[in-house]
Short mmCIF file of the C-alpha atoms (twelve columns), coordinates in Angstrom:
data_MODEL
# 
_entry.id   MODEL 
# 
loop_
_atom_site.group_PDB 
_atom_site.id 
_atom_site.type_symbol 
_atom_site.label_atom_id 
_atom_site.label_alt_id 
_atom_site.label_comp_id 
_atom_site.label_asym_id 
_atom_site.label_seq_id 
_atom_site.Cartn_x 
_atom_site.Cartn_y 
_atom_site.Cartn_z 
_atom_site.pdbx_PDB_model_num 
ATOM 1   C CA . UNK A 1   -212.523 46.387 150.307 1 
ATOM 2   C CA . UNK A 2   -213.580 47.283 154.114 1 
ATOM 3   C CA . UNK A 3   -215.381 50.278 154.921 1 
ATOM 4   C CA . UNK A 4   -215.200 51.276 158.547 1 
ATOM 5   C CA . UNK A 5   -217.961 53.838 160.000 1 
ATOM 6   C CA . UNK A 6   -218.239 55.298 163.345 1 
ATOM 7   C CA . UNK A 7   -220.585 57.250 165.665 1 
ATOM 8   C CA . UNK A 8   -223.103 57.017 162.861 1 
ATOM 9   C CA . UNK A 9   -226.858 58.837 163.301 1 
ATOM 10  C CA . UNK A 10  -228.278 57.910 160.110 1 
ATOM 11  C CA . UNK A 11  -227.955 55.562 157.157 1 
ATOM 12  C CA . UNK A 12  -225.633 56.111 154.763 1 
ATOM 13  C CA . UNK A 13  -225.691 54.957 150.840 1 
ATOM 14  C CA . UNK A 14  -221.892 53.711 149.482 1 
ATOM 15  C CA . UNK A 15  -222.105 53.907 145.738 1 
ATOM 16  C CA . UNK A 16  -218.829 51.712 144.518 1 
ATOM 17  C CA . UNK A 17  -217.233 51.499 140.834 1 
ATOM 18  C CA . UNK A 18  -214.514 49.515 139.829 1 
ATOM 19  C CA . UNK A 19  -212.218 50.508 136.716 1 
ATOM 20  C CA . UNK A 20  -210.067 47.953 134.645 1 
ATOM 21  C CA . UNK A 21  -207.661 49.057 132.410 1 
ATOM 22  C CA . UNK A 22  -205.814 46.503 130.200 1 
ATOM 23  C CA . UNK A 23  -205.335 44.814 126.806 1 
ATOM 24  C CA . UNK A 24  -208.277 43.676 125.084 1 
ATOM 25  C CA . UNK A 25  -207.685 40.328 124.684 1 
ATOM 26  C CA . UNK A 26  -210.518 38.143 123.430 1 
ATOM 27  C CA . UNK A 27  -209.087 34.799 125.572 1 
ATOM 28  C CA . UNK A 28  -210.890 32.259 123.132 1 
ATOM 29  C CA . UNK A 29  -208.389 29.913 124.216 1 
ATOM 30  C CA . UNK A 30  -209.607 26.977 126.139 1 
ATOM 31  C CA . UNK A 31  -208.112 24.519 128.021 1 
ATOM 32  C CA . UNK A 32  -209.877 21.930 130.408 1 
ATOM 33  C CA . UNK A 33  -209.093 18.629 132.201 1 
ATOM 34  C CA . UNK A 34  -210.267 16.040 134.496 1 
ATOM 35  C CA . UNK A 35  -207.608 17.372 137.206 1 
ATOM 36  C CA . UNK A 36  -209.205 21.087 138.831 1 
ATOM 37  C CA . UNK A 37  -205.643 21.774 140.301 1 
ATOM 38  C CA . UNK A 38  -204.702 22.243 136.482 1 
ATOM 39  C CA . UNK A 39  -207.728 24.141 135.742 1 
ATOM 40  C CA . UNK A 40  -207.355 26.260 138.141 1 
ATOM 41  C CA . UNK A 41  -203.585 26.913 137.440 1 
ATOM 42  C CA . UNK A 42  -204.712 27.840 133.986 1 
ATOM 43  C CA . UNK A 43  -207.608 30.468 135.249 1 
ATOM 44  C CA . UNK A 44  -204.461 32.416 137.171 1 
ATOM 45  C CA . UNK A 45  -202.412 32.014 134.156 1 
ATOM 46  C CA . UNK A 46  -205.353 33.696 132.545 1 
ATOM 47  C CA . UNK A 47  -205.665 36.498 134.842 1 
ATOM 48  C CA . UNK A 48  -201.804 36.709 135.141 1 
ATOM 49  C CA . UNK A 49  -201.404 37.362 131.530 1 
ATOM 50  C CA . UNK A 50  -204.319 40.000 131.412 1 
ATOM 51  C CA . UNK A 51  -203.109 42.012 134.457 1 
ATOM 52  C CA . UNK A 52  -199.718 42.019 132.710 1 
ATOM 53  C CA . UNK A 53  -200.799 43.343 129.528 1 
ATOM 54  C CA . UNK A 54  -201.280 46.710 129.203 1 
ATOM 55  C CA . UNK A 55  -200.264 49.155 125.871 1 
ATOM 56  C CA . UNK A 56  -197.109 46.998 126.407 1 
ATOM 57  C CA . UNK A 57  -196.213 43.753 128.008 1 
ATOM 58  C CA . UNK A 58  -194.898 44.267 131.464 1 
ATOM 59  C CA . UNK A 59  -193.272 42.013 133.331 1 
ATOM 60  C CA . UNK A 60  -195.324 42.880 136.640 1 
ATOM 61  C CA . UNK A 61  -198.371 44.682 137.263 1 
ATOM 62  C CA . UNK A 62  -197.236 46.517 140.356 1 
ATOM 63  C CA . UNK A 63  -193.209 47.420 140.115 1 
ATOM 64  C CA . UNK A 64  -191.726 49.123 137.235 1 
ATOM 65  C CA . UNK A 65  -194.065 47.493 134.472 1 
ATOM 66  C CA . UNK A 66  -191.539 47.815 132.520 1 
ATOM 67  C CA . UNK A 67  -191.531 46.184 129.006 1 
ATOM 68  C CA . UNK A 68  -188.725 43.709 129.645 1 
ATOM 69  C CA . UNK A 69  -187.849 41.465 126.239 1 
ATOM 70  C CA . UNK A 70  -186.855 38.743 127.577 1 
ATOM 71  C CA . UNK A 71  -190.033 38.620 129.819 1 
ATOM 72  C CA . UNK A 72  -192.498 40.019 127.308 1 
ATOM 73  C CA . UNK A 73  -191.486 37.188 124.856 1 
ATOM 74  C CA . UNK A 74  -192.640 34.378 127.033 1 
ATOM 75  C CA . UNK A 75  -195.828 36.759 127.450 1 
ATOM 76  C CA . UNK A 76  -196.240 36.388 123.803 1 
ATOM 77  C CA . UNK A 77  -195.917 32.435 123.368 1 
ATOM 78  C CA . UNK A 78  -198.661 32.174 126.843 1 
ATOM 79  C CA . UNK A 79  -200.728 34.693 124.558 1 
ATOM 80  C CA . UNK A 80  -200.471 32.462 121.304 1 
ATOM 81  C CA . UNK A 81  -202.261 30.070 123.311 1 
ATOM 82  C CA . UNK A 82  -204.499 31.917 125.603 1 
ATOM 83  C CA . UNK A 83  -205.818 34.083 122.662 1 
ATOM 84  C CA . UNK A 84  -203.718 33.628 119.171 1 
ATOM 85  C CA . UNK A 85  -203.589 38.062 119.061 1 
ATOM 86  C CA . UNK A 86  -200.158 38.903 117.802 1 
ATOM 87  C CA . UNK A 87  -200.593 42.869 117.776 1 
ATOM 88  C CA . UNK A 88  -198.733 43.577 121.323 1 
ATOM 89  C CA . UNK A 89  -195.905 41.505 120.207 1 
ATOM 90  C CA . UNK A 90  -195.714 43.493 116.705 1 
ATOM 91  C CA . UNK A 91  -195.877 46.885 118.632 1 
ATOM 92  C CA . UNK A 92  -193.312 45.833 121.127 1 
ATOM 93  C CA . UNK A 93  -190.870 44.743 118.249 1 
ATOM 94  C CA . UNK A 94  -191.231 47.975 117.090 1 
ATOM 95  C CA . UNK A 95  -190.646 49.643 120.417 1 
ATOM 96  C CA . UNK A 96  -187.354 47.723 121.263 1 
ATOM 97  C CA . UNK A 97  -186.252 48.608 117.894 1 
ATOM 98  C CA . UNK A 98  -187.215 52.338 117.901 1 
ATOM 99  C CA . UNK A 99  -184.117 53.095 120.639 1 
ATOM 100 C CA . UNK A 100 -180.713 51.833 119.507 1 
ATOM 101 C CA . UNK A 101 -177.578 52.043 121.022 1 
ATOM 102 C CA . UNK A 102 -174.294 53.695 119.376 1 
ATOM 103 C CA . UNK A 103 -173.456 50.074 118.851 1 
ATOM 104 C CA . UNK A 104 -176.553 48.976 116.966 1 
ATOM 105 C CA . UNK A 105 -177.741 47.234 120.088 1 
ATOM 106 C CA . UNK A 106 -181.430 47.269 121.161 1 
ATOM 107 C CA . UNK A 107 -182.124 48.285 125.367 1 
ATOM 108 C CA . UNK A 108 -183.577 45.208 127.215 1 
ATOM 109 C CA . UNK A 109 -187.001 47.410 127.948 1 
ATOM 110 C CA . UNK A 110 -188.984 49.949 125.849 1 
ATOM 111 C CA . UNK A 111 -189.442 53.128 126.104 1 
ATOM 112 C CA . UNK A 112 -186.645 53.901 128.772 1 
ATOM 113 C CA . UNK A 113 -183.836 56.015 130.027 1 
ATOM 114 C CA . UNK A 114 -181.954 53.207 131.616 1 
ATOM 115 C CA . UNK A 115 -178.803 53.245 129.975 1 
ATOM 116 C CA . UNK A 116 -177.553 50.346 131.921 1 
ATOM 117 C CA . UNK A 117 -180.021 48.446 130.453 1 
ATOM 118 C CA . UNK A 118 -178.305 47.548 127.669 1 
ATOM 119 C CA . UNK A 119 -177.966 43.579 127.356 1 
ATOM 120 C CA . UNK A 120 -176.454 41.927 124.089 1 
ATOM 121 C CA . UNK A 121 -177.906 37.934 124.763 1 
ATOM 122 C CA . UNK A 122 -181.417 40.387 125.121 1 
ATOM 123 C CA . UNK A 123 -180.719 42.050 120.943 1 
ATOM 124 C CA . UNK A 124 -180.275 38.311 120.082 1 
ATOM 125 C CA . UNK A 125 -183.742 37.278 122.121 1 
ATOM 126 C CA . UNK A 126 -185.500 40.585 120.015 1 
ATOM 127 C CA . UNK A 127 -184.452 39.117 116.961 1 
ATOM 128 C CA . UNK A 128 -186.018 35.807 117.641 1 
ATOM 129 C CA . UNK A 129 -189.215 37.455 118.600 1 
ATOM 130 C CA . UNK A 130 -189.364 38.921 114.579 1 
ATOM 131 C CA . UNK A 131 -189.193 34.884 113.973 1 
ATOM 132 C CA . UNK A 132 -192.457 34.519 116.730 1 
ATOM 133 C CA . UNK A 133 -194.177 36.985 115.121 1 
ATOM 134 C CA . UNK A 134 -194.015 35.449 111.968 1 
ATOM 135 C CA . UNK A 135 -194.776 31.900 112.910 1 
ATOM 136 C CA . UNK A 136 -197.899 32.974 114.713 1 
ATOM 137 C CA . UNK A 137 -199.536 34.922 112.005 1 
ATOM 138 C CA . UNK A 138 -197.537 33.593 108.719 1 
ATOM 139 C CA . UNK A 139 -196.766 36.806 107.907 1 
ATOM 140 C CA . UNK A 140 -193.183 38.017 106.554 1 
ATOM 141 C CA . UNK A 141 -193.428 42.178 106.083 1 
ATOM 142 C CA . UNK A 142 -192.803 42.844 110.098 1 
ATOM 143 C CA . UNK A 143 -189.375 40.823 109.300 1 
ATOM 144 C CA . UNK A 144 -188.722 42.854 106.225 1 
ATOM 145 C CA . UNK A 145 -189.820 45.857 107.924 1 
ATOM 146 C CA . UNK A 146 -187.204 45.238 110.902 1 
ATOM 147 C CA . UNK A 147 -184.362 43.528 108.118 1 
ATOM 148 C CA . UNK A 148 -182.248 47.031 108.384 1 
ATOM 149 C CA . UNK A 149 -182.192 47.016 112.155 1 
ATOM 150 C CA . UNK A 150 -181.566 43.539 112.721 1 
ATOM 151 C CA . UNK A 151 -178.630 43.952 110.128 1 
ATOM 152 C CA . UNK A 152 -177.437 46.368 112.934 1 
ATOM 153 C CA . UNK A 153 -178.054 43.905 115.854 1 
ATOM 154 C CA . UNK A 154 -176.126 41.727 114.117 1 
ATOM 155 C CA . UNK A 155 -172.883 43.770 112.976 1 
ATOM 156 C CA . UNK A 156 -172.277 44.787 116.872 1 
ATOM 157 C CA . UNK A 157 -171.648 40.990 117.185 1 
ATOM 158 C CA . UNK A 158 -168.666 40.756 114.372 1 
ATOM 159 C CA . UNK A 159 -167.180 44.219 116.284 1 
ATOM 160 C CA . UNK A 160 -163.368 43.227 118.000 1 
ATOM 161 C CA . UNK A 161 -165.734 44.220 121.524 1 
ATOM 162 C CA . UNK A 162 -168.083 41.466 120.829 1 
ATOM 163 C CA . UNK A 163 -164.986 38.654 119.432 1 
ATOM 164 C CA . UNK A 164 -162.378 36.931 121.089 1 
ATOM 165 C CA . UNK A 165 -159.158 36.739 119.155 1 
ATOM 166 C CA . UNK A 166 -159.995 32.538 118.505 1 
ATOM 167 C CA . UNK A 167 -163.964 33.867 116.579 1 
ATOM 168 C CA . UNK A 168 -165.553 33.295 119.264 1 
ATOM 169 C CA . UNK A 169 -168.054 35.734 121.091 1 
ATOM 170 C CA . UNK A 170 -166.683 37.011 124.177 1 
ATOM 171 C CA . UNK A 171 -168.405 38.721 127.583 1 
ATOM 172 C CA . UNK A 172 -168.084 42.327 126.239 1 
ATOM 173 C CA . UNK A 173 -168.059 44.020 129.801 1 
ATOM 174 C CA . UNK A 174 -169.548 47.236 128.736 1 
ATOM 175 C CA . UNK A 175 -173.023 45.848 129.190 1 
ATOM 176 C CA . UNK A 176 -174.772 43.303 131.204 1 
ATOM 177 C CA . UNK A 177 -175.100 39.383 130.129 1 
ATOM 178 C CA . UNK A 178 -177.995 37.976 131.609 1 
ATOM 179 C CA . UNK A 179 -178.642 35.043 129.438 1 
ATOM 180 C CA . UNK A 180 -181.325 33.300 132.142 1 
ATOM 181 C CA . UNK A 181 -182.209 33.340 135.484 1 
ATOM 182 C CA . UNK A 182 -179.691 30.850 136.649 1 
ATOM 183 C CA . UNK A 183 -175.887 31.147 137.638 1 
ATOM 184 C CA . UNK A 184 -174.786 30.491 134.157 1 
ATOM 185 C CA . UNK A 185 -170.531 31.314 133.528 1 
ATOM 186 C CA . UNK A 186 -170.233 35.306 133.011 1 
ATOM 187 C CA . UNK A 187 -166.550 34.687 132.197 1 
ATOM 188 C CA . UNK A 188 -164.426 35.392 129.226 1 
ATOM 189 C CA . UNK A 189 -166.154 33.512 126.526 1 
ATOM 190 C CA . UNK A 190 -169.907 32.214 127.620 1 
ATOM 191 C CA . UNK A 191 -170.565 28.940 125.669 1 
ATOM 192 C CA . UNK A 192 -173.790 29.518 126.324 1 
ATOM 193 C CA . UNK A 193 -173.777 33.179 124.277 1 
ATOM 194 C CA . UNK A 194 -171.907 31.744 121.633 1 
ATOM 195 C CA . UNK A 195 -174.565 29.111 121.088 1 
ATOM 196 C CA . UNK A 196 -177.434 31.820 121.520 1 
ATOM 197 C CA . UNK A 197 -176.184 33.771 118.813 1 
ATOM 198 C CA . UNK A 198 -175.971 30.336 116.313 1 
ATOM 199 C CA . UNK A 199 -179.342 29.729 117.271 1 
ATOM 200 C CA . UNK A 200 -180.395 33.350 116.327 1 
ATOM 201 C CA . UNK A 201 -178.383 32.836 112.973 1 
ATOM 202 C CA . UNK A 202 -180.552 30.376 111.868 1 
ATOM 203 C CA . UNK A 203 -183.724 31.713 112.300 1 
ATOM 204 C CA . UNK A 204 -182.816 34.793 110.720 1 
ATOM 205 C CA . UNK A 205 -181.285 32.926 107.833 1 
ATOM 206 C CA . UNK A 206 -184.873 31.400 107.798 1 
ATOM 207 C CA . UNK A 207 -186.769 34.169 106.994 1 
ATOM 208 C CA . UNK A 208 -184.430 35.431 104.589 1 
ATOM 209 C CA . UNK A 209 -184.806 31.754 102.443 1 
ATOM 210 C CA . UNK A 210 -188.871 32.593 102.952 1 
ATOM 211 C CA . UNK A 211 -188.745 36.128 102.266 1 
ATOM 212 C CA . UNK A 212 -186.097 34.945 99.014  1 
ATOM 213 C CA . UNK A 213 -183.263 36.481 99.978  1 
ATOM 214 C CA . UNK A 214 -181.083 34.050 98.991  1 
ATOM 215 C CA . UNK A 215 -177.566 35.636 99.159  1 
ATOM 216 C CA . UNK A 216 -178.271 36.641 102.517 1 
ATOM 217 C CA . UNK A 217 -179.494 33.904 103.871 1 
ATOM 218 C CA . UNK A 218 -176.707 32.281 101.992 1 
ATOM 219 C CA . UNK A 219 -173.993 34.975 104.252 1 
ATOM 220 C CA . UNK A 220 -175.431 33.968 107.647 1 
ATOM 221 C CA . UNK A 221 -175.367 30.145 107.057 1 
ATOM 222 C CA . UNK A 222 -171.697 30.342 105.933 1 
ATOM 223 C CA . UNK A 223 -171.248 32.246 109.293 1 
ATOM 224 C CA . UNK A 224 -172.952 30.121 111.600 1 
ATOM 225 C CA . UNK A 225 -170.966 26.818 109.749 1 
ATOM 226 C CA . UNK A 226 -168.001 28.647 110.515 1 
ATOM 227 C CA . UNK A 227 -168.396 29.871 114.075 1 
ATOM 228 C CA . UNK A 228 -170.032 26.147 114.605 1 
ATOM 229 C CA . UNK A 229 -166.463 24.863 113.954 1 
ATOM 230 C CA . UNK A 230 -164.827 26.993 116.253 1 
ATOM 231 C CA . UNK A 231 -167.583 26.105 118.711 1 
ATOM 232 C CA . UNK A 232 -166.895 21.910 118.423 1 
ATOM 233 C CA . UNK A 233 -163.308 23.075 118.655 1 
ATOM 234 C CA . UNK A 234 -162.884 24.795 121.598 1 
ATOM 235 C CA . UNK A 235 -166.551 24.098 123.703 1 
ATOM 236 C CA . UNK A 236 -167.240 20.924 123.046 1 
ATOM 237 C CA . UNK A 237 -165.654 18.195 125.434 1 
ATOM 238 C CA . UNK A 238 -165.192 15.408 123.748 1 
ATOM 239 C CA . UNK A 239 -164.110 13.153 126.702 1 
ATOM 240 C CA . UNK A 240 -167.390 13.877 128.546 1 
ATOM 241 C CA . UNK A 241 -169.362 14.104 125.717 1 
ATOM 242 C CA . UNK A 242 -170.880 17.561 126.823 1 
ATOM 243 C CA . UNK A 243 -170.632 21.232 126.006 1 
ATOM 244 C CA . UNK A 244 -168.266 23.082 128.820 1 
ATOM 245 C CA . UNK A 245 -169.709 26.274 130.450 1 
ATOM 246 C CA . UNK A 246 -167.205 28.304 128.488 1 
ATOM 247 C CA . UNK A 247 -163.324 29.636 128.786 1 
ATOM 248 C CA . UNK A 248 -162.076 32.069 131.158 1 
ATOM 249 C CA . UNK A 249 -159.316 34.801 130.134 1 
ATOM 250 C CA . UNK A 250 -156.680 32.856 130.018 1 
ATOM 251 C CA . UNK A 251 -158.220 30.681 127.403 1 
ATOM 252 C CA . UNK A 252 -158.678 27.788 129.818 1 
ATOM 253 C CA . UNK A 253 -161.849 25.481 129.470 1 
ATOM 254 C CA . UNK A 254 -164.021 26.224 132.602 1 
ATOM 255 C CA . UNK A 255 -164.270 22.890 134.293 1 
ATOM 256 C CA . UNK A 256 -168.159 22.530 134.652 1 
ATOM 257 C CA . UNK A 257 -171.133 21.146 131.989 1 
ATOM 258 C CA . UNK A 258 -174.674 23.096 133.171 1 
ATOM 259 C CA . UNK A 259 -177.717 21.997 131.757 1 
ATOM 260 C CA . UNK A 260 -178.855 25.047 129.525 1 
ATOM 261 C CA . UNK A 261 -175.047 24.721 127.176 1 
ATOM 262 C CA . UNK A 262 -176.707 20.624 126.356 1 
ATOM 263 C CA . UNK A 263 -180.378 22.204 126.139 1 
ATOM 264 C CA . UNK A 264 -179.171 24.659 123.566 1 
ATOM 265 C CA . UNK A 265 -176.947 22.024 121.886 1 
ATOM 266 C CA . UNK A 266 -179.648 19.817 121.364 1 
ATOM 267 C CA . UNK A 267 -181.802 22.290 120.038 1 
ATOM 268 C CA . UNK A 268 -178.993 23.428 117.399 1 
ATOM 269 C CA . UNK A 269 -178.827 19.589 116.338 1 
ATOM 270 C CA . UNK A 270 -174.780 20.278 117.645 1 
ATOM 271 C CA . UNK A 271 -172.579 16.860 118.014 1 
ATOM 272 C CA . UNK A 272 -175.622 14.307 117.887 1 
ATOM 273 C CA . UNK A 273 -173.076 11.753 118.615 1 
ATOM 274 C CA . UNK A 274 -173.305 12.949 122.231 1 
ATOM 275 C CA . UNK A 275 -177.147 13.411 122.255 1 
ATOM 276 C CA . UNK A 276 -178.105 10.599 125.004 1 
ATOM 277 C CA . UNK A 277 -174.728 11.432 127.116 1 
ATOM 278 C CA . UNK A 278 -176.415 15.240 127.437 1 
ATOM 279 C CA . UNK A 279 -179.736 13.628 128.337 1 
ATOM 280 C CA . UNK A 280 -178.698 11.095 130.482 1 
ATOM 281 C CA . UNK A 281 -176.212 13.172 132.258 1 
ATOM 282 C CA . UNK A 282 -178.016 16.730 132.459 1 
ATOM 283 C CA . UNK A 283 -181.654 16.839 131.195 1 
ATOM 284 C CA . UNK A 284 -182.711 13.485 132.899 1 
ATOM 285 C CA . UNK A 285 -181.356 14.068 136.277 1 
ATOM 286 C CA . UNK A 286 -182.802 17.935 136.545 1 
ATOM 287 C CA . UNK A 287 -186.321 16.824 135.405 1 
ATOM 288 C CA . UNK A 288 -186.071 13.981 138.465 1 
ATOM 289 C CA . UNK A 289 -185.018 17.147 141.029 1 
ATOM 290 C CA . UNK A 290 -181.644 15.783 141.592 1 
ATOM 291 C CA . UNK A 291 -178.756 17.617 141.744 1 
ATOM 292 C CA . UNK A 292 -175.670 17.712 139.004 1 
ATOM 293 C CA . UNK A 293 -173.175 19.915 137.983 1 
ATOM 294 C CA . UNK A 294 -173.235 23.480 136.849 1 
ATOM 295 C CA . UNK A 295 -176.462 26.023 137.116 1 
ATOM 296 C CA . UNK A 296 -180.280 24.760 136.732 1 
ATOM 297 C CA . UNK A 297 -183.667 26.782 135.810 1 
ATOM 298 C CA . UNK A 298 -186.904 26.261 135.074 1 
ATOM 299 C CA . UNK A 299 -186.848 29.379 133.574 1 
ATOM 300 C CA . UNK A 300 -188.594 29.125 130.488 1 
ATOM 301 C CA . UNK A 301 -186.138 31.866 128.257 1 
ATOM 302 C CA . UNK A 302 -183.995 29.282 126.936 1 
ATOM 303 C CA . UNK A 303 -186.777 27.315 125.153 1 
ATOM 304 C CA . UNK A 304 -188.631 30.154 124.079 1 
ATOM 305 C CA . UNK A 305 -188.987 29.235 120.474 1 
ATOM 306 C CA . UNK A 306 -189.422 25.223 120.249 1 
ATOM 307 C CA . UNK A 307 -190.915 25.755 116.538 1 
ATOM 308 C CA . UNK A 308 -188.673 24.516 113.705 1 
ATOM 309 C CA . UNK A 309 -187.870 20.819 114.305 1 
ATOM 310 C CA . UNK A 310 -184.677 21.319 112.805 1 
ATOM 311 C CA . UNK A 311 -181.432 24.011 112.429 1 
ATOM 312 C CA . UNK A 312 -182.386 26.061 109.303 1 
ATOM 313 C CA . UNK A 313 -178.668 25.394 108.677 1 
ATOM 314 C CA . UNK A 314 -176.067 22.230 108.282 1 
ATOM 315 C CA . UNK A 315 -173.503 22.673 111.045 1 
# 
């Protein structure tokens, strides 16, 4: 604050207040270290995560602060470890899935009127929130709760828009496919949607085995086995030992391997075979800064939920 005064004749008395308005977290988490350039990384993080909680998570204090999903997940995982409160996450589930699409699709912010907002890879990333939720707190009844609306979610993506004529999930060009902050392929069919959708499949199948729900849990895994075939069929290059970016609209494989297709691969337990050949070739040479084939991040949305050591399904 500066306070500039001119031609003054007397004192004058400045009386300031300063208002904060913003979640009440309790931020009993702790974290200290021998190096202060961590510690003091972590205090921003701190204050970073408060000034971007509000009655929603938004993903900045100052522009829109608008409750992106993709963003406000991330906010939730930092908050599991700055403070362990799971509340904002449950109300934002619930706002996402309070404004559906004619589709079945959730918007990729809450409450809006931006009906270009409307990003399919961003429905999948809501659904896998219902599975943070519940392995923060243990709980099941949010996931029952939201069963009927992720049922919904999930029919858009069995629609003839959503599937290729091979199974596979296709770039349905009425929306927008973001998938990450990185040039990923936004051709025909996205590998990387394809395995984005498995991945959702399987926690969702999951909590159905917890919440006993055995036939449908029982549904989804035949699903995901099958669209896992198709995916080894026509994804997986077996010469290079990596996952292709995808096939354009001709059919043809694209002729690039990026980073995230092996990251998600590995993470669905997908052709283990080929496990060191995606580390040596992709993982291994990103982490060292050098440069390789095919789009990089360090965004953090692909490895939002490193929880279950395993695929709650055989592929």
């Amino acid at each position: 604050m500066t306070v500039i005064a001119r031609d003054l004749v007397r004192p004058i008395t400045l009386r300031l207040k300063a208002r904060a308005v913003g979640y009440p977290f309790t931020m009993g988490g702790r974290f200290e270290c021998s190096d202060q350039t961590l510690n003091r990384i972590h205090g921003i993080s701190r204050v970073t995560q408060q000034l971007c909680s509000l009655d929603a998570y938004v993903d900045t204090p100052w522009r829109e602060q608008a409750q992106w999903w993709g963003d406000a997940r991330v906010q939730a995982r930092n908050t599991f470890y700055l403070d362990g409160d799971a509340r904002l996450l449950a109300r934002g589930i619930r706002s996402i899935a309070g404004q559906r699409t004619v589709q079945g699709l959730t918007y990729g912010h809450a409450p809006t009127v931006a009906y270009s907002c409307i990003l399919p890879d961003f429905s999948l990333t809501w659904i896998l929130t219902v599975w943070d939720h519940y392995w923060q707190t243990g709980d099941l009844s949010l996931f029952q709760e939201q069963w009927p609306r992720i049922q919904e979610v999930l029919a858009y993506f069995r629609t003839s828009e959503a599937r290729s004529r091979s199974g596979l999930l296709r770039y349905d060009r009425r929306f927008w496919y973001f998938g990450d902050w990185a040039e990923l392929f936004k051709g025909e069919i996205p590998t990387f949607l394809n395995l984005w959708y498995l991945y959702t499949l399987g926690y969702v199948a999951e909590l159905l085995r917890l919440g006993r729900q055995k036939a449908e849990a029982k549904k989804l895994r035949t699903e995901a086995v099958g669209l896992t075939r198709l995916v080894m069929a026509k994804l997986f290059d077996r010469k290079a030992g990596l996952f292709r970016d995808g096939l354009d609209e001709s059919g043809k494989p694209v002729p690039r391997h990026s980073a995230h297709e092996q990251v998600l691969a590995l993470m669905l337990g997908l052709a283990p075979d080929a496990h060191e050949t995606m580390i040596a070739a992709r993982l291994l040479p990103y982490l060292r800064d050098e440069k390789t084939e095919g789009a990089v991040s360090n965004s953090p949305y692909t490895t939002g939920t490193p929880y279950a050591p395993n695929p709650p399904y055989a592929p």
